[in-house]
C-alpha positions as CSV (number, residue, x, y, z in Angstrom):
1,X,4.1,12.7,-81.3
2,X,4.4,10.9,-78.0
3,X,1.7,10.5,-75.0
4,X,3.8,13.2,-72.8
5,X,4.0,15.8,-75.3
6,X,0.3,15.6,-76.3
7,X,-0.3,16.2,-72.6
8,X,2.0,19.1,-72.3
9,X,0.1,20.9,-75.4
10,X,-3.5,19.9,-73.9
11,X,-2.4,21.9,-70.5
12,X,-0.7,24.9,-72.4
13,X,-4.2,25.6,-74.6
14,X,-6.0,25.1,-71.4
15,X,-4.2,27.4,-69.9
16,X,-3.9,30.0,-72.9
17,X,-7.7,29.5,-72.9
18,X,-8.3,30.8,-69.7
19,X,-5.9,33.7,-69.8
20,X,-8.2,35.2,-73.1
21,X,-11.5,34.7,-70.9
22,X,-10.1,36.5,-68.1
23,X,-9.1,39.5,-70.7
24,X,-12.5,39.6,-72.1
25,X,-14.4,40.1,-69.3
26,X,-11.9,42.5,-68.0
27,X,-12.7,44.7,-71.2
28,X,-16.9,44.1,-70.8
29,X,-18.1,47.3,-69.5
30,X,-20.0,47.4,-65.7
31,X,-23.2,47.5,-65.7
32,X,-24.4,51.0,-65.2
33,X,-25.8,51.6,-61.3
34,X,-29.2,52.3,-62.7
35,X,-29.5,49.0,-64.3
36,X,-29.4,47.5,-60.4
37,X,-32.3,46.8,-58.8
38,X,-33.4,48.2,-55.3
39,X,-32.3,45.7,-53.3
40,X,-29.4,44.9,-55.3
41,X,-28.2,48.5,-54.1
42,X,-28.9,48.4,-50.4
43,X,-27.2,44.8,-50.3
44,X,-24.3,46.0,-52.1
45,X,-24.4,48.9,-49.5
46,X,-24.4,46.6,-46.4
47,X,-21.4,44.4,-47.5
48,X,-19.4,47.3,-48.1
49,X,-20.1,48.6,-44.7
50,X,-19.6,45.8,-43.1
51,X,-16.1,44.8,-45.0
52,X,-14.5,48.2,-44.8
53,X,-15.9,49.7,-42.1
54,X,-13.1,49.6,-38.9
55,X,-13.5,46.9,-36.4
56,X,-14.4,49.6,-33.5
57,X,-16.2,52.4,-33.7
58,X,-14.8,55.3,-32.8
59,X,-16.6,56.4,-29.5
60,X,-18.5,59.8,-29.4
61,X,-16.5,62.6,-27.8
62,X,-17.0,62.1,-23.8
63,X,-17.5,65.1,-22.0
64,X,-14.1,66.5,-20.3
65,X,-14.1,65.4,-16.7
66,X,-11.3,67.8,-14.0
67,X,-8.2,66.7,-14.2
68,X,-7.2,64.0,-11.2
69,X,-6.0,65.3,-7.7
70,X,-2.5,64.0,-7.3
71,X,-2.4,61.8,-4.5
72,X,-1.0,63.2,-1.2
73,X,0.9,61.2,1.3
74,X,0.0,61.3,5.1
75,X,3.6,61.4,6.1
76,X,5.6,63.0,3.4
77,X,8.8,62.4,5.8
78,X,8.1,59.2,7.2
79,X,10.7,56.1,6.4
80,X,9.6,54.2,3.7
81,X,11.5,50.8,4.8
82,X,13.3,48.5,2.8
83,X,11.1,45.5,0.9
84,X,12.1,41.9,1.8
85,X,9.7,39.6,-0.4
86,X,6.3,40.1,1.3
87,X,7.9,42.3,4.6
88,X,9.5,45.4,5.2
89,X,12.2,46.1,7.4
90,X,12.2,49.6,9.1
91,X,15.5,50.4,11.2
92,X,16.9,53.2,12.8
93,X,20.4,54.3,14.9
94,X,20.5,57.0,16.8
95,X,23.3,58.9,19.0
96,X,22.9,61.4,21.4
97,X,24.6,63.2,23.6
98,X,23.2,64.5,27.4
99,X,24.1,65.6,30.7
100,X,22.7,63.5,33.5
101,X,22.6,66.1,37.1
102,X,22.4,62.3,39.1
103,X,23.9,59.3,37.5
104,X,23.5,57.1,40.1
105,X,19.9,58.3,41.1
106,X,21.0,58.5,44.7
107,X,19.7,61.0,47.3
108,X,23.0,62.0,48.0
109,X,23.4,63.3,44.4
110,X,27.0,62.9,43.1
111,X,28.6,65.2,40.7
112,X,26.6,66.2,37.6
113,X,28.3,64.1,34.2
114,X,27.9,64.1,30.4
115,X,27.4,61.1,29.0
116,X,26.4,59.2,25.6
117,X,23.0,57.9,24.8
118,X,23.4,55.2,21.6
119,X,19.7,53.4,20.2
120,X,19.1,51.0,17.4
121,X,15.6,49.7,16.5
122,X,14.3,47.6,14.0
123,X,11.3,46.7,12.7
124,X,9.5,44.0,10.6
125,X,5.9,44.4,9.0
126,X,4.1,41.7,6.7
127,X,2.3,42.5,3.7
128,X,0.2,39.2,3.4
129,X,-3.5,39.3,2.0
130,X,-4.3,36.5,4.9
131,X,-2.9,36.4,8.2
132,X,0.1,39.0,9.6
133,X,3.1,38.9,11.4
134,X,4.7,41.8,13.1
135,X,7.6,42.5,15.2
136,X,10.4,45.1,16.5
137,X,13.6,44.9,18.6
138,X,14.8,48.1,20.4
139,X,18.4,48.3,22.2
140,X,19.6,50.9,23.7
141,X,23.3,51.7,26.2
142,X,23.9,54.9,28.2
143,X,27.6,55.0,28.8
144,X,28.8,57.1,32.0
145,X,32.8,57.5,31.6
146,X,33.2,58.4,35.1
147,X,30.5,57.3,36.7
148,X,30.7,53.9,35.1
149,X,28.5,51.9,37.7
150,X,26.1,54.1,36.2
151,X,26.4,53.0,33.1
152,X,23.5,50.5,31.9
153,X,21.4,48.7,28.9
154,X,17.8,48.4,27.9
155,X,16.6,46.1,25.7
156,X,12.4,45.5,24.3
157,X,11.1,43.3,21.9
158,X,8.1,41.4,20.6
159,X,6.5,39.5,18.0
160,X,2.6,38.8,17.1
161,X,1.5,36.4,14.0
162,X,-1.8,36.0,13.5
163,X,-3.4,33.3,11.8
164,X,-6.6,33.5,10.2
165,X,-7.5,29.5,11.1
166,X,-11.2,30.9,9.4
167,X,-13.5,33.6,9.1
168,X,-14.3,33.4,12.7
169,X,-11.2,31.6,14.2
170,X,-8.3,33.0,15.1
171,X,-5.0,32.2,16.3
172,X,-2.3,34.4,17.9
173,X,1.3,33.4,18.9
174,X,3.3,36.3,20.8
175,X,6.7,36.8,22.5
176,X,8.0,39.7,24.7
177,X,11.7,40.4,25.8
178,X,12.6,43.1,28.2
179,X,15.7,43.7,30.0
180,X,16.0,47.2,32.6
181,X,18.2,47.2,36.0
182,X,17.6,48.6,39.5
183,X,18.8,51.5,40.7
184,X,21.1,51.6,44.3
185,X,18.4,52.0,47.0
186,X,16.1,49.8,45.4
187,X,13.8,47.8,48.6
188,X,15.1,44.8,47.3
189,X,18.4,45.3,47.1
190,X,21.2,45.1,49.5
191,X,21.7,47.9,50.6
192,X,25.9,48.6,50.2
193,X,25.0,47.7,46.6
194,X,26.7,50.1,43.5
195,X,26.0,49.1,40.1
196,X,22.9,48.6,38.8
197,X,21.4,44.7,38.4
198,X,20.0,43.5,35.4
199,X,16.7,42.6,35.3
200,X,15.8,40.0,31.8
201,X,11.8,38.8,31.4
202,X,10.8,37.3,28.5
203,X,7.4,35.6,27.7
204,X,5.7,33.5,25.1
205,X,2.2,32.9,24.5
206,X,-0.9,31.2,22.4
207,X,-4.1,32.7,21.9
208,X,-7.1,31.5,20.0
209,X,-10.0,33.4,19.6
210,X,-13.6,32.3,17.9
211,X,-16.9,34.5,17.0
212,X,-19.8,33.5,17.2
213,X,-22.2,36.5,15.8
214,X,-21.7,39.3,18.2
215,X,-20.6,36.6,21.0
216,X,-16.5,36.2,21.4
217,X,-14.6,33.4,23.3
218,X,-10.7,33.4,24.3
219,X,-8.4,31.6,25.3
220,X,-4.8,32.0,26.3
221,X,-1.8,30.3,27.6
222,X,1.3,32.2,28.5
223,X,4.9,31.1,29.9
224,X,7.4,33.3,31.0
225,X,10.8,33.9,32.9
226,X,12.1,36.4,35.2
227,X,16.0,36.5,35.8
228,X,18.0,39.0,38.2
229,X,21.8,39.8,38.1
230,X,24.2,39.9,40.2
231,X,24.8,42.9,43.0
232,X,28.0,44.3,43.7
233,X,28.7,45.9,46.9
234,X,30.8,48.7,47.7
235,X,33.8,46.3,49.3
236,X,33.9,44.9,45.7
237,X,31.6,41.4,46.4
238,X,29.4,40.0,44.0
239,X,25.8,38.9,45.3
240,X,24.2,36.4,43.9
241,X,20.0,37.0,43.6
242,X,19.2,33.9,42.0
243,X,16.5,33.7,44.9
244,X,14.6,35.7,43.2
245,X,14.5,34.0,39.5
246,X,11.2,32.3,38.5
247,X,9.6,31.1,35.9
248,X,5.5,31.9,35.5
249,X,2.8,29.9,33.7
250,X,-1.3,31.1,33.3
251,X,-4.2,30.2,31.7
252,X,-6.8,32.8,31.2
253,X,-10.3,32.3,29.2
254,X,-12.4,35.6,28.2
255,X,-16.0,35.9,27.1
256,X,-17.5,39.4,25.4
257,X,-20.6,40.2,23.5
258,X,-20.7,43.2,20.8
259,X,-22.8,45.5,21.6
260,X,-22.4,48.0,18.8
261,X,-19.1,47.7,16.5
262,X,-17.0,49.6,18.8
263,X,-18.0,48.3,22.4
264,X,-17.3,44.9,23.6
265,X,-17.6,44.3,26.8
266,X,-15.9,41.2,28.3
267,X,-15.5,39.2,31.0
268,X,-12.2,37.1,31.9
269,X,-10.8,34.8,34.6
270,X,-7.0,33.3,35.0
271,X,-5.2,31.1,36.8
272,X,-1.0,31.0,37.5
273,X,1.6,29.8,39.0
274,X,4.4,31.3,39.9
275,X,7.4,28.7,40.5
276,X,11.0,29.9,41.9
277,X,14.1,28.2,41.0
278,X,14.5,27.9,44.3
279,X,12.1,26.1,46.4
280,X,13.7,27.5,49.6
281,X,15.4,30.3,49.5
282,X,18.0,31.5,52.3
283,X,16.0,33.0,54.0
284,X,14.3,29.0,54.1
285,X,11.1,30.2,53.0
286,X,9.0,29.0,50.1
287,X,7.6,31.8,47.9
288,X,6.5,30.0,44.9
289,X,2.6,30.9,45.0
290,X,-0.4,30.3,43.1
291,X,-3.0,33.3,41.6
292,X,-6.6,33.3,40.8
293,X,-7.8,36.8,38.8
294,X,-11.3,37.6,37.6
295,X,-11.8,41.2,35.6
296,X,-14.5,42.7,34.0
297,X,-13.8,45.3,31.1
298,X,-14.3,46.2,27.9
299,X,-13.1,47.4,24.4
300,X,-14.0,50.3,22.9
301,X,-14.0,52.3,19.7
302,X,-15.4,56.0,19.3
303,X,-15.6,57.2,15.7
304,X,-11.8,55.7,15.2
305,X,-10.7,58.5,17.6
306,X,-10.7,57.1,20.7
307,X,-9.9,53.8,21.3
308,X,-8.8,51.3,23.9
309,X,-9.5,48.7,26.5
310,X,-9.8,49.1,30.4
311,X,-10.7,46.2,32.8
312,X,-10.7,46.1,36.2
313,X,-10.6,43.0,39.0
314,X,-9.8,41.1,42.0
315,X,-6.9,38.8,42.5
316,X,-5.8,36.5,45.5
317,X,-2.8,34.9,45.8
318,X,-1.6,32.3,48.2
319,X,2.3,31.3,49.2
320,X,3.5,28.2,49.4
321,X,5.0,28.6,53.1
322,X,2.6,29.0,55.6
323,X,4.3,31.4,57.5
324,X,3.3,34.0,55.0
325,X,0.2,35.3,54.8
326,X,-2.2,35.5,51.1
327,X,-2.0,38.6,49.1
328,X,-5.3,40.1,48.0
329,X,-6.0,43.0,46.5
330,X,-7.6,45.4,43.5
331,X,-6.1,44.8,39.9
332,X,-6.6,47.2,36.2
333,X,-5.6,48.1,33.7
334,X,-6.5,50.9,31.2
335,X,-5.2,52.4,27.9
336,X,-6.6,55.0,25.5
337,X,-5.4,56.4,22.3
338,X,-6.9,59.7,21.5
339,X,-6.7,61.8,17.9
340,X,-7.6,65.1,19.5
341,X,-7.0,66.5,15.8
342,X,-4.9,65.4,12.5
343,X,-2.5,66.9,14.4
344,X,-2.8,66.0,18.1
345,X,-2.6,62.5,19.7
346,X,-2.9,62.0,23.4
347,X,-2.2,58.4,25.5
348,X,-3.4,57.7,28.7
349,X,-2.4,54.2,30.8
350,X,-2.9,53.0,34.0
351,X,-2.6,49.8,36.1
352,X,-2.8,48.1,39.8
353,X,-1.0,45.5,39.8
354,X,0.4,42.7,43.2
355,X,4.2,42.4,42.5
356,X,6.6,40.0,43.6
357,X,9.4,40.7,46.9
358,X,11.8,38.9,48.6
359,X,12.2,41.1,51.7
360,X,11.9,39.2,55.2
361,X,8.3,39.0,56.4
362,X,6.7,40.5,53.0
363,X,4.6,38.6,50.8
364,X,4.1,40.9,48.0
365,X,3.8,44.4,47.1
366,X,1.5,46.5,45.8
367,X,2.2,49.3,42.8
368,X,-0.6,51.8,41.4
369,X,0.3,53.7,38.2
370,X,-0.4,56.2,35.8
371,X,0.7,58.0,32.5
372,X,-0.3,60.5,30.5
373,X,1.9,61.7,27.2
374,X,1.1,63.5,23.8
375,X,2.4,64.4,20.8
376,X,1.9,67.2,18.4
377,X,3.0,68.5,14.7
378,X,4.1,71.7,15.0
379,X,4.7,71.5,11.2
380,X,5.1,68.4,9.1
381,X,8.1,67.9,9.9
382,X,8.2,69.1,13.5
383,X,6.8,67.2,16.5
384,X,6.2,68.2,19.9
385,X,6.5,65.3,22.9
386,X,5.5,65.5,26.3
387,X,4.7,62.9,28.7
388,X,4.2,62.9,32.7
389,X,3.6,59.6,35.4
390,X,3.2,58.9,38.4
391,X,3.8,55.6,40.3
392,X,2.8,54.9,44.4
393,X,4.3,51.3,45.7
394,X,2.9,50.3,49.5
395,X,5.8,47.7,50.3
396,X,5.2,44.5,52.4
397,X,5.8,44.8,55.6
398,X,5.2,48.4,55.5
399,X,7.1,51.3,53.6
400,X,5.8,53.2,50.6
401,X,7.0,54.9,47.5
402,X,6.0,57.5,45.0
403,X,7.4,58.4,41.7
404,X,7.1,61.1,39.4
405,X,8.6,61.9,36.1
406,X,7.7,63.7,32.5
407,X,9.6,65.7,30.4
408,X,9.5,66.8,26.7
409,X,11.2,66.6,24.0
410,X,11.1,67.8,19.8
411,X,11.7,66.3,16.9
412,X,13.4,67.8,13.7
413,X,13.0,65.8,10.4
414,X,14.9,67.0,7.9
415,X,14.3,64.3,5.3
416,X,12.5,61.0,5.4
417,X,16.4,59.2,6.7
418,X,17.6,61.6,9.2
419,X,15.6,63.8,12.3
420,X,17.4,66.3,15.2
421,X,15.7,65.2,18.9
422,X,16.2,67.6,21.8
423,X,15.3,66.4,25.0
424,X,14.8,67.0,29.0
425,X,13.4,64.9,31.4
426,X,12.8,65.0,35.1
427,X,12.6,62.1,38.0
428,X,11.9,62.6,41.4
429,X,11.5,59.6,43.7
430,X,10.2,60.0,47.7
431,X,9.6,57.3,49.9
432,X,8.5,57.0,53.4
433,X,11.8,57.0,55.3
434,X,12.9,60.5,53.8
435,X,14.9,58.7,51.3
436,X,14.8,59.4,47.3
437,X,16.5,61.3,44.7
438,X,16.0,63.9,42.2
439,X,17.8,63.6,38.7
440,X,17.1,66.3,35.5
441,X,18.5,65.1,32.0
442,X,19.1,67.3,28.9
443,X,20.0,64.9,25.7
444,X,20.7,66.0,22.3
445,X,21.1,63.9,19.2
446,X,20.8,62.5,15.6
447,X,18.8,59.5,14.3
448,X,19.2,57.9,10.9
449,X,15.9,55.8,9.7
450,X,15.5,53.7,6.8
């Protein structure tokens, strides 16, 4: 018999061995429970529990709690916008048609007209958990077929991102656009003119802002540009006004102290210059100037109903050309939002402001203004508008102006994309040389929001 097959039959008895032990004790009986000891039992108990017993308990019955109020929107018809990463757009076009008693806002009123009325808006809102940027662009074109020197374009638009430099610090870069024209029979105008002359302004500026407990310091910067269009007479010559373009730069630095969280009272100071493309103008005077402005004012919050910010001031301003005399006078500025209800808001603005002229002998003007306008949900989907101002000018070198419009106006929504306006409005103008006009619109349209 060789080595290998000796060690095959040594493995197979092994192995034949072990299958008859494991038989034999298979076929022993168990030891009867009452043969185990105590302990033995409670051990035996504890394993088993702890080896089949499931990894979580299952938790005692809670008691039943109501049932979850579904959660309500504030604005069930509101747009929702469209996502763009971390913004949302909101937009909007809108067509209306109207009836315009005065298109050219003359005081001898010309025929009554229809015309069109078209607007687009959008708007752009971050969503960032640090720092925000906002901003909107609103166009709008009435078209007069007949009447087309009536016909004209507004344009707004702005942008704020803020920049949270640190819990304390913060910086804030703004731009503005606006573009408006000016009426035949403006003071400033000639006065054979017929259309209507643009007027562009657009602005940028830097703020930075820093706390110190209840204390607050600010500064600003802002540069900006004022651009007129051309006049066209009735003989059919253009006028040039680029006398009257300028650029304007300020500095202003404010200091407040909080009070309580929803009054800060402030004071501020600011100095400018206002610089005129042309040094001399044709008139061969010099009106770029220079402006120093202190307010005192303050911000205020009542029970996040009524809010805003009103300041009022002194500012001087003196002319380059000697011939002209300074401009002094009383500056503010005032604005208040007001939830009279969940239902009812009310807005109320005012302002005295020193404003620029070109007229022979003038150095400035002075305009005084004030608005009041509210809205109100008839139902949730049906808004009342109103609004009413009044502006008084005192011109330099004498003359003075008031004007006075309001109106109202509803709003239809019929889903969260489309709302019905109906609208009427009023202007009257008077001014000291039994000159004005009086003009009633009536507009009707359709606006589609996303």
């Amino acid at each position: 018999m060789t080595a290998r097959t000796k060690c095959f039959l040594t493995i197979g008895l092994a192995c034949a061995a072990l299958v008859q032990a494991g038989q034999t004790r298979a076929q022993a009986p168990a030891v009867p429970p009452a043969v185990m000891s105590a302990a033995q039992e409670e051990t035996r108990a504890r394993v088993r529990e702890e080896v089949y017993s499931p990894v979580r308990a299952e938790p005692s019955p809670a008691p039943e709690t109501p049932a979850r109020r579904a959660l309500v929107e504030d604005d069930p018809f509101a747009p929702t916008g469209m996502r763009l990463g971390a913004f949302t757009l909101f937009t909007s076009i809108a067509q209306s048609l109207g009836f315009d008693t005065n298109p050219s806002r003359s005081a001898a009123a010309g025929k009554a007209e229809a015309f069109s009325r078209t607007q687009v808006e959008a708007r752009i809102e971050s969503d960032w958990t640090r720092h925000s940027f906002s901003g909107g662009l609103r166009g709008g074109y009435d078209f007069y077929g007949r009447s087309s020197n009536a016909s004209r374009p507004t344009l707004s638009g702005e942008t704020d991102l803020r920049l949270d430099v640190t819990d304390d610090t913060r910086l804030t870069l703004s731009t503005t656009l606006g573009l408006d024209s000016e009426r035949p029979g403006a003071r400033d105008l000639p006065g054979a003119t017929v259309n209507r002359p643009t007027i562009l302004d657009y602005s940028a500026s830097a703020a930075i802002e820093r706390g110190f407990g209840p204390g607050l310091l600010a500064l600003r910067g802002t540069i900006g540009r004022t651009q007129y269009g051309e006049a066209r007479l009735a003989n059919g010559t253009r006028v040039s006004r680029r006398d009257r373009d300028l650029s304007r730069f300020e500095i202003a630095a404010r200091a407040g102290y909080e009070i309580t969280p929803g009054l800060v009272p402030f004071v501020e100071i600011a100095a400018d210059r206002r610089l005129y493309d042309r040094r001399v103008n044709a008139a061969g005077l010099r009106r770029s100037s220079d402006g120093l402005t202190g307010r005192v004012g303050t911000r205020f919050e009542v029970t996040r109903l009524i809010t805003g910010e009103a300041s009022i001031g002194w500012q001087t301003r003196r002319l380059d050309d000697p011939t002209l005399g300074g401009l002094d006078g009383i500056v503010a500025d005032a604005s208040l939002e007001w939830v009279l209800s969940p239902l009812t808001r009310l807005s109320l603005s005012g302002s005295s402001r020193l404003a620029e002229t070109t007229r022979a002998g003038a150095s400035g003007d002075r305009t005084q203004s004030i608005g009041l306008s509210f809205a109100h949900d008839l139902r949730r989907n049906l808004t009342a508008r109103g609004e009413i101002a009044f502006a008084h000018t005192r011109f330099g070198g004498g003359g003075s102006e008031r004007a006075t419009s309001g109106g109202v106006g509803f709003d239809y929504a019929v889903g969260r994309h489309v709302v019905l306006g109906a609208d009427w409005r009023r202007e009257r103008l008077r001014d000291d040389l039994g000159g004005g006009y009086d003009a009633d619109l009536y507009l009707l349209g359709l606006r589609f929001r996303h």
